[in-house]
N, C-alpha and C positions, 0 to 999 in steps of 0.2 A: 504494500500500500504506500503511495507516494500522498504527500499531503499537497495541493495544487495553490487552492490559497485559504489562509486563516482569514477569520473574520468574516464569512462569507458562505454563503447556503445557494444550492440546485434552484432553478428552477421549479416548478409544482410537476411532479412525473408527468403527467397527461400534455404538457405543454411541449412548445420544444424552446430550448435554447439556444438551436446554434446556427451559424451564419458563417460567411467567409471561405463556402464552400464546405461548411463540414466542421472547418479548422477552428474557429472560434466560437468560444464560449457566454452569453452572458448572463453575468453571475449576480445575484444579491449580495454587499455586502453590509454588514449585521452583525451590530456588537451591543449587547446588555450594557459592559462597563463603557465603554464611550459614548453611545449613543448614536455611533457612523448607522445612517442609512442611504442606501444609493445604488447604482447597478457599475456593475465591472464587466469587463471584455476581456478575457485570455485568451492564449494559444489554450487548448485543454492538452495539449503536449507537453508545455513547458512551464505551465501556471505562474507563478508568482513577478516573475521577470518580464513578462510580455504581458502585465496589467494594464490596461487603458482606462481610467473612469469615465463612465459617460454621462451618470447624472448624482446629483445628489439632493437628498431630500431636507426641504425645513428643517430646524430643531423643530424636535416636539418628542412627543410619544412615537417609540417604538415597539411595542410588546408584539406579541404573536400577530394582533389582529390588525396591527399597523404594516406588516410586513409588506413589502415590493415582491410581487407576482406575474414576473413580464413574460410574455409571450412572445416570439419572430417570427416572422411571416416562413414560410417552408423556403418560397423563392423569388425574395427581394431583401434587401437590407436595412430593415423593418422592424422596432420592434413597440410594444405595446404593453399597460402596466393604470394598473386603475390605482390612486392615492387620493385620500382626501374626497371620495367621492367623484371623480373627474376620472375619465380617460386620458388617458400623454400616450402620444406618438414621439418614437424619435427613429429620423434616418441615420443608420450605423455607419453610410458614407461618408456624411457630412459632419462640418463641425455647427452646425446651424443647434440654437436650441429647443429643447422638445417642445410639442405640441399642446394646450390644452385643446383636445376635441370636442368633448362633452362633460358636461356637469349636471346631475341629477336635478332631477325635478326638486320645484322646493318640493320643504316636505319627505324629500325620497332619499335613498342611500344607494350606493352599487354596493354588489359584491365585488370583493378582492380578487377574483378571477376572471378572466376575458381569453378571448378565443381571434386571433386573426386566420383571415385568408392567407392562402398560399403566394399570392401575389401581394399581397398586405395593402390591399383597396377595401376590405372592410372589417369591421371586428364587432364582436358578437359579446355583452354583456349584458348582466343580469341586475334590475332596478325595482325597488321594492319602498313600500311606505318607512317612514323608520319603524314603525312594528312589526316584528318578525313573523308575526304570524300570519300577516297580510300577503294578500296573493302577491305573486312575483311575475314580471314579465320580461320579455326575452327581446334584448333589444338588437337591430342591426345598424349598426355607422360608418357611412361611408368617409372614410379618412380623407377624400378631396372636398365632399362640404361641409359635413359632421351634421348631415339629416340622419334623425333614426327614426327606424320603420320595427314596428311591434313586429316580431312572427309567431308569437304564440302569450299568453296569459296564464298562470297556473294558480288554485287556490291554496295552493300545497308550497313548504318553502324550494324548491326548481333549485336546484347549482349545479355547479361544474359542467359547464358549457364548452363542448370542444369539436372540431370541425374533423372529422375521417381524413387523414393525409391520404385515404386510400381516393376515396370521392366524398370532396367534401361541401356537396350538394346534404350528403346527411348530418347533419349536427347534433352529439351527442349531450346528454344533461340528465341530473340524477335528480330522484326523488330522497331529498337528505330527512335523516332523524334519524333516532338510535336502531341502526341496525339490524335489531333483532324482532325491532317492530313494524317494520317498512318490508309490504311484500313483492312494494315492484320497484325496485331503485333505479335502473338501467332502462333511458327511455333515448329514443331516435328522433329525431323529426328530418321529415323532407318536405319540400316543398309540393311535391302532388301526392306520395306514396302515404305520408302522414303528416300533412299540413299546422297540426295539432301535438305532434308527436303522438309516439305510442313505445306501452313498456315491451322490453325484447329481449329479458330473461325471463325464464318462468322459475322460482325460487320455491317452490314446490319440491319437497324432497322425502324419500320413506321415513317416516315419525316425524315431520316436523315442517321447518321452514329453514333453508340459508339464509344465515344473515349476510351479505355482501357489500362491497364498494370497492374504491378505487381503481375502475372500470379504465383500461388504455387503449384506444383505437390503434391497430393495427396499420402498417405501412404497406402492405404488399395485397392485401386482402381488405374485402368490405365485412369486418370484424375487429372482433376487441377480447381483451382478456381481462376478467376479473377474481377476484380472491373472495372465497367463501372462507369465512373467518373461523377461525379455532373456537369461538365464543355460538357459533351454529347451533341450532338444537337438532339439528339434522346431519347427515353426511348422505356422500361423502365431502370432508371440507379438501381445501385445497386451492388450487390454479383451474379457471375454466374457460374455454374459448367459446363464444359466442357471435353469431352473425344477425343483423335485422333486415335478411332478406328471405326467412323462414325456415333455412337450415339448421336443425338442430345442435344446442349444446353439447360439448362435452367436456369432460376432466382431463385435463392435460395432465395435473402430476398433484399426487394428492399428498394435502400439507395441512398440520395440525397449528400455526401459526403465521400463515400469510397475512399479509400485511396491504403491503405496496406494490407496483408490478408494471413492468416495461418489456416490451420485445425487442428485437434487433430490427432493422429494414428488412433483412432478404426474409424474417419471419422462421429463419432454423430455433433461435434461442430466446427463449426469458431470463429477465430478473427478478427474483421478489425479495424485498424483506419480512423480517419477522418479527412477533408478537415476543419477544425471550429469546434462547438459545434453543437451537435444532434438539440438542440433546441433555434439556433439562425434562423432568415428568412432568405431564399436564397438557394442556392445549390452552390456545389465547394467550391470559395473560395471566394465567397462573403460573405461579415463579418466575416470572418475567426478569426482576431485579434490573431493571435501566438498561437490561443488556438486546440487541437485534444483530440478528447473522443475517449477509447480504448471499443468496445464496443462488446460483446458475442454474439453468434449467433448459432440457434437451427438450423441444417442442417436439417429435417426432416420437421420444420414448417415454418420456418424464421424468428420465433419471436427472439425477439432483446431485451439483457441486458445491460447498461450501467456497467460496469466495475470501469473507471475510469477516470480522467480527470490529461488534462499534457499539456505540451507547444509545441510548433511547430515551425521551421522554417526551415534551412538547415542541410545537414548533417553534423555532424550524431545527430541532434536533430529531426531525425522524431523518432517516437514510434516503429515503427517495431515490433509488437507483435507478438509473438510466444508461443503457449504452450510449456510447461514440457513434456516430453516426455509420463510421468505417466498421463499425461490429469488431474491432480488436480490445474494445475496454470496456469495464462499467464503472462510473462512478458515484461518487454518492456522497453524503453530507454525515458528516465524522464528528459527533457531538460530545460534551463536557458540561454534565448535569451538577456537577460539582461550582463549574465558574458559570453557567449558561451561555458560556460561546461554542461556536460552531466553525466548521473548517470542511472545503470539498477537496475529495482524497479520489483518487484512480488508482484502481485495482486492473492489471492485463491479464485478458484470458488466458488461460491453458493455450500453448501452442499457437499463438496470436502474435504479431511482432507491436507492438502499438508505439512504437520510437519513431518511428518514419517518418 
């Protein structure tokens, strides 16, 4: 494990990070004791020396729920990041400074996650009364006039809004709340096929119900992989791939502590993190102890690699693993529950060269 740069956290898994061809990274950085909030640009080859800042935020509050959640377009130099209730665009070409696009309604808040297009002409975020329990709606903004156009309303709280790199005419978005009481989390929408969205897991399982989340569209395929949690009253728990064009689920590799979860682009391998260690007794978050394994996964078998071992607690100290886009690395955010800083670390696959 190489440590890339301190003071600084992944991207949200489901989003992507990287730009530059691949090559660069942009990163949160995030410090408790100082207060740094702002995003960075690395090599994820070389981290710490090939740092660029690109923005830096206010003094203010930084806790978990203040955090920087940027998103880059798949294919422009683009990236996007909701603060303060407002969307900011910035091009990663230029040194021009970022965007304010949109600001919530009075009255209203975003969520801290957002979804660009591939070509980063528009981005997808989610706008809500300040009362959480008020319906949420699904916004689109175009980055050349910053009109936003509803596509959908829910009376349920809606998050994690994310575009299919595969075709991302489909936009994915979960039905959030405690896990174990949410029986349709993982919802699609298109624009003719389910204009409204529709759910496209069935969480249905013998004795019970999967509790599930943190749902990743796939890069190669019109599909996604999700983690049925150790805390399930059902099995089997684990890793499962799912598509919302009718074809059936299935279990890619069954895990008594998934977590988190990313594939490669060509779609051979996953990542997931864990709820504890691989090989503590229990499932979830029993015996947990602050500890999560980053741990490799054969899509084709299910067999499971141990990777790496890191701390755990709140954000942004979970791991959120993600390959390299080149599929010779995964890395992940390297936590210290003790000071609450955080650090993103690259681990190289087995028989991968990732120096290049």
């Amino acid at each position: 494990m190489t440590i890339l740069l301190s003071g600084a956290h992944l991207p949200y898994p489901h989003t992507n990070g990287f730009h530059a061809d691949g090559e660069r990274l942009v990163l949160t950085r995030y410090s408790p004791t100082t207060g740094a909030l702002g995003l960075t640009s690395v090599r994820w080859r070389d981290g710490e020396r090939t740092a660029r800042d690109l923005y830096e935020a206010e003094p203010g509050t930084t806790g978990p729920e203040q955090l920087l959640w940027p998103d880059v377009a798949l294919a422009a130099e683009r990236v996007a990041w909701v603060r303060n209730d407002a969307v900011h665009v910035l091009d990663l070409d230029s040194r021009a400074a970022p965007e304010r696009l949109y600001a919530a309604a009075p009255g209203h808040t975003l969520q801290n996650l957002c979804s660009l297009t591939a070509a980063g002409d528009r981005v997808v975020v989610m706008e809500q009364p300040e009362d959480r329990d008020a319906p949420v709606t699904c916004l689109e903004i175009s980055v050349s006039t910053g009109r936003a156009d509803e596509l959908f309303t829910k009376d349920w709280f809606a998050n994690h809004p994310a575009h299919s790199p595969y075709d991302e005419s489909w936009l994915t978005f979960a039905h959030e709340g405690p896990s174990r009481e949410i029986p349709d989390r993982i919802w699609a929408r298109h624009p003719v096929r389910a204009p409204e969205g529709r759910c496209v897991f069935d969480q249905a399982a013998e004795g019970g119900t999967l509790a599930v989340g943190h749902e990743r569209w796939m890069f190669h395929d019109l599909g996604a992989l999700v983690c049925a949690y150790g805390e399930s009253e059902a099995g089997p728990r684990g890793l499962y791939a799912l598509h919302p064009d009718g074809r059936p689920a299935r279990l890619v590799s069954a895990g008594e502590r998934d977590w988190h979860c990313d594939i490669s682009r060509d779609g051979r391998r996953a990542v997931v993190d864990t709820s504890g260690p691989l090989d503590a007794p229990g499932r979830g978050w029993q015996n947990a102890g602050q500890v999560s394994d980053v741990v490799l996964v054969d899509m084709a078998t299910g067999a499971r690699t141990l990777l790496a071992r890191t701390a755990a607690d709140r954000h942004p100290r979970h791991p959120h693993p993600v390959f390299t886009p080149d599929g010779t690395a995964v890395l992940h955010n390297h936590g210290d529950p003790s000071t609450g800083e955080v650090a993103v670390a690259r681990v190289p696959l087995p028989g991968e060269d990732s120096s290049r």
